[in-house]
C-alpha positions in Angstrom: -4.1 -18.2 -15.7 -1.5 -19.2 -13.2 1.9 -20.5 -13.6 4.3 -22.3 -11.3 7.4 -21.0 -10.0 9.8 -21.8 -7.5 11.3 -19.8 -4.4 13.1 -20.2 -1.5 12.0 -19.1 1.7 13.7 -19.8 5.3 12.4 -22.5 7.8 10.9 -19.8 9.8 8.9 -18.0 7.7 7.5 -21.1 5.8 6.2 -22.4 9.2 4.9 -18.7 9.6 2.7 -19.3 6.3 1.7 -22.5 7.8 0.2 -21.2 10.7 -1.3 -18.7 9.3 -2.7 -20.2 6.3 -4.3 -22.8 8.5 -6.1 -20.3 10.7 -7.6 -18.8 7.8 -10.8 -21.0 8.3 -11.4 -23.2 11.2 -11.1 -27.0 9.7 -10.1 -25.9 6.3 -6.7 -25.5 5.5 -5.4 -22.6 2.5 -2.3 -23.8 0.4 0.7 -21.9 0.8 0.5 -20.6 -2.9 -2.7 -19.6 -2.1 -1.6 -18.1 1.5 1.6 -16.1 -0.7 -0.8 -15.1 -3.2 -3.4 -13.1 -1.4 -0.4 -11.7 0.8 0.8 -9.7 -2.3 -2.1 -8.9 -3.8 -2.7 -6.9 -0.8 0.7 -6.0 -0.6 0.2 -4.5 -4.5 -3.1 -2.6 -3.7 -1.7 -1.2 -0.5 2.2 -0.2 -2.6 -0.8 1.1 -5.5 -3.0 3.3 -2.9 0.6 4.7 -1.4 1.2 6.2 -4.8 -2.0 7.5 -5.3 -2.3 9.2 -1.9 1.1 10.4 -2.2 0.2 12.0 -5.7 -2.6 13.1 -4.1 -0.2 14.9 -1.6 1.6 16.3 -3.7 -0.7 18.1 -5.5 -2.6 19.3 -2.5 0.5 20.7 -1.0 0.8 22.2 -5.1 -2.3 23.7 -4.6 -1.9 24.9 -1.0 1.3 26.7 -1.5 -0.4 28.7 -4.6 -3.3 29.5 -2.6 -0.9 30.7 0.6 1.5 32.9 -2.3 -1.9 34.3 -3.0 -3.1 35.3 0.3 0.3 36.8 0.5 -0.3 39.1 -2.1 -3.7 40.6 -0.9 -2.3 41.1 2.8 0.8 42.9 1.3 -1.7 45.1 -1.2 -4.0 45.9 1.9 -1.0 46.8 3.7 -0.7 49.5 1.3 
């Protein structure tokens, strides 16, 4: 379900959406709400995957710094 809503955009950027909404498909034109839409709903799956891979990150560089406290631990008892 879709609902309307009003916002205000500069002169500029609407005549960016125009152009660009228009050479979606050649001879068929995409609305501008349609144009805005699928601009952030990419926008949201790209900001979603950030989080994700920087979760990921985090928990890699978790993991790694364990792993690397451990390999400390067996060169200093070989050492001995």
């Amino acid at each position: 379900m879709k609902e309307k809503t009003s916002i205000t955009l500069s002169k500029e950027i609407l005549a960016g959406i125009d152009r660009m909404a228009g050479s979606k498909q050649k001879g068929s034109k995409q609305s501008r709400s349609a144009f805005i839409e699928a601009v952030l709903a990419r926008y949201f799956r790209q900001q979603a995957r950030a989080q994700i891979e920087a979760r990921d990150l985090e928990l890699i560089n978790k993991a790694a710094d364990e792993l690397n406290e451990e390999v400390e631990d067996v060169l200093r008892y070989q050492q001995t």
